[in-house]
TIKE-785893 format. One record per residue (C-alpha): residue number from 1; x, y, z. Coordinates in Angstrom, 2 decimals. Each point is the difference from the previous one (the first is absolute). Example, Ala and Ser with C-alpha at 12.3 -4.5 7.8 and 13.67 -1.06 7.14 Angstrom:
R_1_12.30_-4.50_7.80
R_2_1.37_3.44_-0.66
END
This chain:
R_1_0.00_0.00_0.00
R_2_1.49_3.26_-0.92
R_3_0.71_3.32_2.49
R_4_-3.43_1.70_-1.45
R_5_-2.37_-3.02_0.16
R_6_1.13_-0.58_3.53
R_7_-0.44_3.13_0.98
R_8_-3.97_-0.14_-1.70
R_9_-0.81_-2.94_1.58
R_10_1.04_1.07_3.54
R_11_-1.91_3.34_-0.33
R_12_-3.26_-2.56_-1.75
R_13_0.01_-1.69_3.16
R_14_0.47_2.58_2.19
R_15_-3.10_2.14_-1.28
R_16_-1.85_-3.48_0.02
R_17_0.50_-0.49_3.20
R_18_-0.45_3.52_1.30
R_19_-3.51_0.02_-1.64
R_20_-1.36_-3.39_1.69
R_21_-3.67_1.15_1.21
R_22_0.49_0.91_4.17
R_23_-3.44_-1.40_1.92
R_24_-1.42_1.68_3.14
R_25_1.54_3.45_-0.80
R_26_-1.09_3.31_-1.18
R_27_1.79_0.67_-2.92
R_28_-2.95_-0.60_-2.09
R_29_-1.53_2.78_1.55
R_30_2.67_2.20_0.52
R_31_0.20_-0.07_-3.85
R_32_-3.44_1.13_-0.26
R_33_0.24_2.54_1.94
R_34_3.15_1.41_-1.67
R_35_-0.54_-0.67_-3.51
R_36_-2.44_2.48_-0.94
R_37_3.08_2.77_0.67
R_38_2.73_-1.50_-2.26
R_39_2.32_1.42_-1.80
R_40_0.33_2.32_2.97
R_41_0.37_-3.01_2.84
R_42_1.87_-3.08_-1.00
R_43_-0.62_-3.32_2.22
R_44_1.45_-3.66_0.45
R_45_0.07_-2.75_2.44
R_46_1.83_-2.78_1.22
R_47_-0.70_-2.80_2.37
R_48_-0.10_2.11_2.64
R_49_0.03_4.30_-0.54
R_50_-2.33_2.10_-2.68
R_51_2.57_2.30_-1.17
R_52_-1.16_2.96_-1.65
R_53_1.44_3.49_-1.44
R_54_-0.55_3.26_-0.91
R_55_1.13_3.99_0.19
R_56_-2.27_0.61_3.04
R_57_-2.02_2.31_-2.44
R_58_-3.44_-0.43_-0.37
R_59_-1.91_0.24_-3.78
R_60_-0.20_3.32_-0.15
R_61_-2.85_-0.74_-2.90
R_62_-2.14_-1.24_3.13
R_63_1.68_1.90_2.86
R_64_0.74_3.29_-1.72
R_65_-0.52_2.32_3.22
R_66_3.09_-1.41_1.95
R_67_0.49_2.36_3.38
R_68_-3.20_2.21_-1.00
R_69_-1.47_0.86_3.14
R_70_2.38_0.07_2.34
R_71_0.25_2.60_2.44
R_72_2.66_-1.06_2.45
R_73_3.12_-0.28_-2.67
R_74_3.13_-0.58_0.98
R_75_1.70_1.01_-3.18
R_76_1.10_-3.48_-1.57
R_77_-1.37_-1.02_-3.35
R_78_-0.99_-3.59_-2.11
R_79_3.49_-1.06_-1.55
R_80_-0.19_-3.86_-1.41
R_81_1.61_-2.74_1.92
R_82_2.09_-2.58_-1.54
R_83_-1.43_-2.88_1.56
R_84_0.91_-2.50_-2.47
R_85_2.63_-3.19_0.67
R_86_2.59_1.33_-1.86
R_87_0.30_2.72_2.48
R_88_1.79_-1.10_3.48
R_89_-2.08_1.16_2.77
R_90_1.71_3.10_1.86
R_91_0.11_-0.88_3.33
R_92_3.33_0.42_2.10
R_93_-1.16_-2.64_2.73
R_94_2.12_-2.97_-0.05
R_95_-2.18_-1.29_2.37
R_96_-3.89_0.60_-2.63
R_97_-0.77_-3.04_-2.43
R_98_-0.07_2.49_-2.64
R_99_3.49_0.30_0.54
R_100_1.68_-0.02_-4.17
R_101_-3.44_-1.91_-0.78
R_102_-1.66_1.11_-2.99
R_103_-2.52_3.31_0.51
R_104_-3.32_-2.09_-0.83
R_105_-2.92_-0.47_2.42
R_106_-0.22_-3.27_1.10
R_107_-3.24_-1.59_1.59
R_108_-0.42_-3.69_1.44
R_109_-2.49_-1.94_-2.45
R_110_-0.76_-1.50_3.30
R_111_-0.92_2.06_3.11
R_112_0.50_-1.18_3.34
R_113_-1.64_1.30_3.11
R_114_1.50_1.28_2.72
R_115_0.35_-1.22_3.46
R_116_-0.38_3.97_0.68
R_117_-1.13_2.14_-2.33
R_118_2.69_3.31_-0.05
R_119_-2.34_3.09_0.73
R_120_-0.12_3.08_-2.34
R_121_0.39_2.07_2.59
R_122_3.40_1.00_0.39
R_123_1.78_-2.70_-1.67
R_124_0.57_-0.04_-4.00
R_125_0.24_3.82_-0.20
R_126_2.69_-0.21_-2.75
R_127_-0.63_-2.00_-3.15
R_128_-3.09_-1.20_-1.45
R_129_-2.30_-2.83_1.60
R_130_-2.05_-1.01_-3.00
R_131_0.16_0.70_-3.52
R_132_-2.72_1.66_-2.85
R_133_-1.02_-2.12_-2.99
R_134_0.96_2.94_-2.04
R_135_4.02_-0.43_1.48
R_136_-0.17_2.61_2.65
R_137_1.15_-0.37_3.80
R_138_-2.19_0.27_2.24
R_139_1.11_1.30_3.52
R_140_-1.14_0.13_3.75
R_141_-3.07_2.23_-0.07
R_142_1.82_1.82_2.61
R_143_2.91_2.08_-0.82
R_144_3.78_0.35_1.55
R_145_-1.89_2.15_2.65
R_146_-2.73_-2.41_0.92
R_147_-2.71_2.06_-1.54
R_148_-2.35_-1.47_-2.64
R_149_1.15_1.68_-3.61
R_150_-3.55_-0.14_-1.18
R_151_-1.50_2.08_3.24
R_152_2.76_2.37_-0.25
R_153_-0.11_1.37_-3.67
R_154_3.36_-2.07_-0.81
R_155_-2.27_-1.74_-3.26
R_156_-1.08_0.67_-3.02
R_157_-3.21_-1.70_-1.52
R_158_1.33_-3.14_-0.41
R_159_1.65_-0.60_3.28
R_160_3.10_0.64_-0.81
R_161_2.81_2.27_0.23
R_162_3.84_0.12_-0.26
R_163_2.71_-0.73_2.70
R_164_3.46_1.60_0.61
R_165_0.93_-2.00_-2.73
R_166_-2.36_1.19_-2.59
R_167_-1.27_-3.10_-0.20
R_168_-3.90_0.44_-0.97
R_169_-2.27_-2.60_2.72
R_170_-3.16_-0.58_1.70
R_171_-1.07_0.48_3.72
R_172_-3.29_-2.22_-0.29
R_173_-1.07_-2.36_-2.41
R_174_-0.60_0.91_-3.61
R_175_-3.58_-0.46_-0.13
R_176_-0.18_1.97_-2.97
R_177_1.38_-3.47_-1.98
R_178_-3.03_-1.58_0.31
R_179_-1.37_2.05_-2.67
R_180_2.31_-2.35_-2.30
R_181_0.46_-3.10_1.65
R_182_-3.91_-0.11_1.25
R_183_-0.80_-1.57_3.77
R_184_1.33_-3.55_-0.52
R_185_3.65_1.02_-0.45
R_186_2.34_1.26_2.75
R_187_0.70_3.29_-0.39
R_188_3.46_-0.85_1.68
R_189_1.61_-2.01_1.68
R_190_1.88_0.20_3.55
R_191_3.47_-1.04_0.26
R_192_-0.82_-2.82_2.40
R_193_-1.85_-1.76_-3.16
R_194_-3.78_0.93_0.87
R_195_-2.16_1.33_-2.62
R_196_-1.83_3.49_0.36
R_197_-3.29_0.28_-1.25
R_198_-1.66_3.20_0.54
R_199_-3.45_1.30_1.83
R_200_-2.23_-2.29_-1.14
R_201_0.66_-4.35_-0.19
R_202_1.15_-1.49_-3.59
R_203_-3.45_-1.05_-1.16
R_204_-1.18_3.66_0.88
R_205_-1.83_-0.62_3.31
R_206_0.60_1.88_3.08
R_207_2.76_-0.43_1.88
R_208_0.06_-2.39_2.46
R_209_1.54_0.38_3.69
R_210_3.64_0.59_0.38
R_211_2.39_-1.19_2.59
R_212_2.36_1.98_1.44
R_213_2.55_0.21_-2.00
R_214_-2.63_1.60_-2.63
R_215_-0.14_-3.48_-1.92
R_216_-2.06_-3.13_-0.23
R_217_-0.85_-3.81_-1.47
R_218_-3.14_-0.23_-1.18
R_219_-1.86_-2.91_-2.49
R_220_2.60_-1.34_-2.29
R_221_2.31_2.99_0.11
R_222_2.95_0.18_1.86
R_223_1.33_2.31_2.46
R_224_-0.04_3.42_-1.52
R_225_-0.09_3.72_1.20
R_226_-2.38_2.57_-1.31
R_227_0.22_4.10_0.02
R_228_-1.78_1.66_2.87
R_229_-2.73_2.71_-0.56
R_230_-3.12_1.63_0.30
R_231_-2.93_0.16_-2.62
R_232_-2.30_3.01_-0.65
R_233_-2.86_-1.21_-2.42
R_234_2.26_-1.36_-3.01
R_235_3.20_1.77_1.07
R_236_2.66_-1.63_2.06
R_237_2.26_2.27_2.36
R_238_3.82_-1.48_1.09
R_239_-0.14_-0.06_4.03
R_240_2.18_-0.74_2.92
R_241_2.01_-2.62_0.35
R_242_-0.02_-0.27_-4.38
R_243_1.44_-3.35_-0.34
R_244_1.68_-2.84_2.00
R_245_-0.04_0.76_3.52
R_246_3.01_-2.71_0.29
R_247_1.91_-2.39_-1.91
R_248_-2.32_-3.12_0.03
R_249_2.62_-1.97_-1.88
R_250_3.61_-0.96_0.73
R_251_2.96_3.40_-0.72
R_252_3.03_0.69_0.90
R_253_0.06_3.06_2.16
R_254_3.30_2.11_-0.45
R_255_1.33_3.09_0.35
R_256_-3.50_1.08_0.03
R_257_-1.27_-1.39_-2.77
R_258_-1.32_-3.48_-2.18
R_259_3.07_-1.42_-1.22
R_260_1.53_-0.62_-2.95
R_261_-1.83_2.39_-2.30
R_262_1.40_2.61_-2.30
R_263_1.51_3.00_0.77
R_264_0.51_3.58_-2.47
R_265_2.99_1.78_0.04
R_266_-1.14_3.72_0.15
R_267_1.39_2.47_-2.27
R_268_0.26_3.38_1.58
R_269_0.61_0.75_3.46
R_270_-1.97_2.45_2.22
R_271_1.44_3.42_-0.25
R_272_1.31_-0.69_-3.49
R_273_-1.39_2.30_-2.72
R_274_-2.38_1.58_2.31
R_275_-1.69_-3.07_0.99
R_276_-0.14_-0.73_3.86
R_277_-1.95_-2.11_1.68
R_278_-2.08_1.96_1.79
R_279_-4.16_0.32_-0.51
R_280_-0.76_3.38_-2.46
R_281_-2.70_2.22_2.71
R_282_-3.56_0.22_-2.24
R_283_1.18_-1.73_-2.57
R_284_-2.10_-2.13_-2.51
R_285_0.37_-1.94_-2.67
R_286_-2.33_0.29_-2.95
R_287_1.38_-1.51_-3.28
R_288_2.68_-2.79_-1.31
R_289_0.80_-0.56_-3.12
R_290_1.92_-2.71_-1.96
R_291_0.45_-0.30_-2.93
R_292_0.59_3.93_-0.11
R_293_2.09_1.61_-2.53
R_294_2.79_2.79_2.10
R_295_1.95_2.50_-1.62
R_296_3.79_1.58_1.55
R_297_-0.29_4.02_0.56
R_298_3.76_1.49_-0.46
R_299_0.73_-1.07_3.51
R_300_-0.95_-3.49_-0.97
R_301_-2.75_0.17_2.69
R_302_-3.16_-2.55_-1.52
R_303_-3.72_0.87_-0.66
R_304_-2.86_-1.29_-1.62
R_305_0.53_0.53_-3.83
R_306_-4.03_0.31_-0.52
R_307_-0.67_-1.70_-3.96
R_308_4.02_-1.25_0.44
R_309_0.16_-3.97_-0.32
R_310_-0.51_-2.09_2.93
R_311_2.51_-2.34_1.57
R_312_-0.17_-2.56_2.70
R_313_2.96_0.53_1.27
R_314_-1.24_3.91_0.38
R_315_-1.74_0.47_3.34
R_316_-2.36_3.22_1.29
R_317_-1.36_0.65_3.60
R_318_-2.26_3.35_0.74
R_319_-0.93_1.17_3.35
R_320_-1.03_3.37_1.53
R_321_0.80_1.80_3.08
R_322_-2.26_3.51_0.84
R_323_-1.19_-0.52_-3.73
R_324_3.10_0.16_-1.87
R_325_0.78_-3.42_-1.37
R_326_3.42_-1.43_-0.70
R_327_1.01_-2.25_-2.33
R_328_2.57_-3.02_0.88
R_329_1.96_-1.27_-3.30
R_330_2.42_-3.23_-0.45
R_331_0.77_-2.45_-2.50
R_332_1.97_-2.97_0.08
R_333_2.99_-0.35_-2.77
R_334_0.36_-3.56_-0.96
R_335_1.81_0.70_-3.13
R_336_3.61_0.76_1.30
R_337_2.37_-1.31_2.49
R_338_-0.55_0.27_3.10
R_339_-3.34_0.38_-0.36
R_340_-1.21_3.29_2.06
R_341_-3.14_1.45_1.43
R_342_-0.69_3.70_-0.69
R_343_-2.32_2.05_1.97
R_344_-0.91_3.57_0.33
R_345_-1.21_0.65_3.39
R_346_-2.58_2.84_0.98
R_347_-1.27_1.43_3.28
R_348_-1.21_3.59_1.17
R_349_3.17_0.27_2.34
R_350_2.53_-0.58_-3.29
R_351_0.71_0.80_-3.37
R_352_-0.25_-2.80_-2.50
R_353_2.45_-2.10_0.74
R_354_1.56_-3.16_-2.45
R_355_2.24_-2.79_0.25
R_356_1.48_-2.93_-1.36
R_357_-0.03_-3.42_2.04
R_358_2.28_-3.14_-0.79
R_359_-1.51_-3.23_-0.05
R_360_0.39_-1.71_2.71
R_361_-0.70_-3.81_0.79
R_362_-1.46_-0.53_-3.39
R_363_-3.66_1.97_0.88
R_364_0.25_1.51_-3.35
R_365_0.49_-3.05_-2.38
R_366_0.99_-0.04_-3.71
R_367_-3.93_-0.49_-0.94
R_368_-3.55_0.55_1.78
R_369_-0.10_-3.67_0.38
R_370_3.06_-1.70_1.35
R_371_0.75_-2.93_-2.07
R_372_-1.60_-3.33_0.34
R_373_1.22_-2.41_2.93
R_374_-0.61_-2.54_-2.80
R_375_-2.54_-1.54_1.86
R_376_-1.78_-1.33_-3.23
R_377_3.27_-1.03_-2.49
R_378_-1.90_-0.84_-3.17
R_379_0.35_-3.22_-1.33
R_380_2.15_-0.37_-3.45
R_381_-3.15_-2.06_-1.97
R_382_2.68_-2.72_-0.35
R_383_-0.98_-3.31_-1.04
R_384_2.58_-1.81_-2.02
R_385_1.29_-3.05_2.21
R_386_3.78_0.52_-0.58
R_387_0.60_-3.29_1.72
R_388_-1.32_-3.14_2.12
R_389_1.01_1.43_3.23
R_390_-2.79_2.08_1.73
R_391_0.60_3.35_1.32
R_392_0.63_1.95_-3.47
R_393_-1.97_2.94_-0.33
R_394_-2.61_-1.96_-1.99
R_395_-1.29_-1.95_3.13
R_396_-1.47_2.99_1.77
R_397_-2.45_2.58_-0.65
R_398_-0.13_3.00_2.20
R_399_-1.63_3.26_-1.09
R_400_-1.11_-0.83_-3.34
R_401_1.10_2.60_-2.10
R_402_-3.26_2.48_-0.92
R_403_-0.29_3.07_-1.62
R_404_-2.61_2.54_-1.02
R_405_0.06_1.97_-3.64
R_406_-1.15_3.53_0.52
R_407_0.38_0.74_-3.26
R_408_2.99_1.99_0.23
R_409_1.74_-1.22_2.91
R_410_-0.11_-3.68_1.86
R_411_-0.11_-0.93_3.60
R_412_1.30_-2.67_1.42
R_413_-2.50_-0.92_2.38
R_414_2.78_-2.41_2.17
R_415_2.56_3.05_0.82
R_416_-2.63_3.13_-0.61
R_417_2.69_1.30_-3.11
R_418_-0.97_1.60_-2.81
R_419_1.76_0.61_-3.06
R_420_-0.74_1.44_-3.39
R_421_-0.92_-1.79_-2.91
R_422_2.27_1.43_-2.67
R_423_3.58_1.57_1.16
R_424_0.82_3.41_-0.61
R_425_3.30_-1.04_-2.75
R_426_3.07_-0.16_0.89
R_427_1.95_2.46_1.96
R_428_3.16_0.21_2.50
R_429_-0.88_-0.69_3.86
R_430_0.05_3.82_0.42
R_431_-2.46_1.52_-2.07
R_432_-2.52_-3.10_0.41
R_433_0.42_0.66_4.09
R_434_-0.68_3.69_-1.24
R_435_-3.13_-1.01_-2.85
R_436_-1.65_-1.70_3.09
R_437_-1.24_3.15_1.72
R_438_-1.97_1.16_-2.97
R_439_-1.91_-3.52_-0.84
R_440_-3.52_0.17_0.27
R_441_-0.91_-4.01_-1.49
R_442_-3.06_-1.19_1.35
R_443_-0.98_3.33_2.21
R_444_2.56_-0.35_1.94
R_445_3.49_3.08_1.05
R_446_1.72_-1.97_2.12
R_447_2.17_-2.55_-2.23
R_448_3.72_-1.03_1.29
R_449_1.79_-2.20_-1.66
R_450_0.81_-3.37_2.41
R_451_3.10_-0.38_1.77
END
């Protein structure tokens, strides 16, 4: 057997073996729940963990007021988050199982109660303690201080708002996913391995009687925590304690939070380019935008170009303070090396301010979407029998190759690629990489060519 066919027929096994079917788990359902938000969350499993990734930002086509509404700001912003396995997670703590482990989110397929269930209440105040369907952390409902965020003003319609890191995330359970995955799906899931369903039961009916740890087992479902509120005719309120009231299922508890789970290397430090940490007095915040096309003034400070072209790397937030509103400008630069973070920074005490962060722990990656963890290698469609001896390629089938002709493009409905249909002609490595940016096949501006 030659070097290459060995090294097929190892990696045909391996993916056979990796995708034997797991009973008595919830990866099934933890599929469901996550699917309908692909390409912008990517998921797989083992025999034991859901593993799933994502930049921490939510679709902005179904969440497009991120932060509006806040009123108690503390000045940090929604940056994307590599959490992806081809980042290493950040932490510095030799003694954290995220320790040089790869910077996914990682969920047992099988949950395990707890001899004692870990309160809420002044435990887990660092770090998230479940995770959204859509890819976003969800954290205590309490903040650093021990005050609920929601009570306070600290969230914006959604439930969510950004940490010291700029890392966008929610403070009670996205409820507002229902309105895409309907009431049988979980809306998230806790990082103990419970489901969350929200204010209602799967089948519709009203919620049954919860324990104390805000959870239940009722009928043929399985433990599983639901979102806590109040209801006004049709209308359902968020109210105290918001989720979990403890940790029904089995966690490590250190250094103050679940671990392992993925960390974000922030890019700009309070008191750096007129940013500090510190909550703006009256301030609130009444517009985002991205996509948003920004133009450079002579001082290179940003602002919306109004009829300019939009980019999604181009990022707007407005709020006001004694009726004068201020506009907050950044964009991320993927196209050089390093890759930076530009922002021009506005507040009543300052003149506009702008400057130029280095990446730092790969938060700003080469593309939107990190590349694939190859968690679904396409099979090669080949069928020739080389030889007697099994193990060639031929003897296994995993991830029959598929595809999908849009006419001018085609997907490949195994990796999520697409490609066009006819090339452009031939042309050195340097003006194709430069061609790329001005494509338009199929509807679509944002063409690269692979690596």
């Amino acid at each position: 057997m030659n070097r290459n066919l060995y090294l097929i027929a190892i990696a045909a096994s391996y993916w056979i073996a990796s995708a034997a079917p797991i009973l008595a788990d919830n990866s099934a359902l933890m599929a469901a729940s996550f699917a309908p938000f692909k390409p912008k969350v990517r998921y797989y499993s083992d025999s034991t963990f859901f593993y799933e990734e994502s930049d921490g930002i939510p679709d902005r086509t179904r969440m497009p007021n991120l932060m509006v509404g806040i009123t108690s700001w503390q000045q940090q912003v929604p940056l994307p988050t590599s959490y992806f396995g081809g980042t290493t997670n950040g932490t510095t703590n030799t003694g954290s199982l995220g320790y040089l482990q790869p910077n996914y989110w990682r969920i047992p397929l099988v949950p395990a109660a707890a001899a004692s269930p870990i309160s809420l209440t002044g435990n887990f105040l660092r770090g998230a303690v479940a995770l959204g369907a859509d890819g976003v952390a969800i954290f205590n409902p309490r903040n650093n201080t021990g005050q609920y965020s929601q009570a306070i003003g600290e969230l914006d319609a959604y439930g969510g708002h950004c940490g010291l890191g700029d890392d966008y995330h929610y403070h009670i359970f996205p409820t507002h996913l229902t309105a895409v995955l309907g009431n049988d799906k979980p809306i998230a899931w806790a990082l103990d391995g419970y489901p969350v369903y929200g204010y209602v039961e799967p089948d519709g009916s009203v919620m049954l009687e919860l324990d104390s740890d805000v959870g239940h087992t009722h009928g043929t479902l399985g433990y599983h925590y639901h979102a806590r509120g109040t209801l006004s005719g049709s209308t359902w309120t968020p109210a105290s304690p918001y989720m979990m009231s403890a940790m029904h299922g089995t966690v490590v508890n250190f250094d103050s939070q679940i671990d392992p789970q993925p960390t974000g290397s922030g890019l700009r430090g309070s008191g750096t380019g007129g940013y500090t940490a510190v909550p703006v007095a009256g301030a609130t915040i009444t517009a985002f935008k991205n996509p948003v096309a920004l133009v450079a003034d002579g001082s290179g400070n940003l602002s919306e170009n109004v009829g300019g072209v939009a980019s999604d790397d181009n990022w707007l937030m407005r709020y006001t303070v004694s009726g004068t509103t201020y506009d907050l400008c950044w964009k991320l630069n993927r196209s050089i090396n390093p890759r930076t973070h530009t922002m021009t920074w506005r507040l009543p005490t300052i003149s506009p301010t702008t400057l130029t962060y280095n990446n730092s722990g790969n938060r700003i990656t080469q593309y939107p979407m990190a590349g694939s963890s190859l968690s679904r290698l396409p099979d090669t469609g080949q069928t020739l029998n080389a030889t007697a001896t099994f193990g060639e390629d031929s003897d296994y089938t995993v991830n029959a190759p598929s595809f999908t002709d849009n006419g001018t493009t085609i997907t490949d409905n195994i990796t999520g690629l697409m490609w066009q249909k006819t090339d452009n002609g031939e042309s050195t490595w340097e003006t194709a990489v430069s061609n790329a940016a001005g494509i338009t096949t199929g509807g679509f501006t944002d063409w690269r060519l692979p690596t």
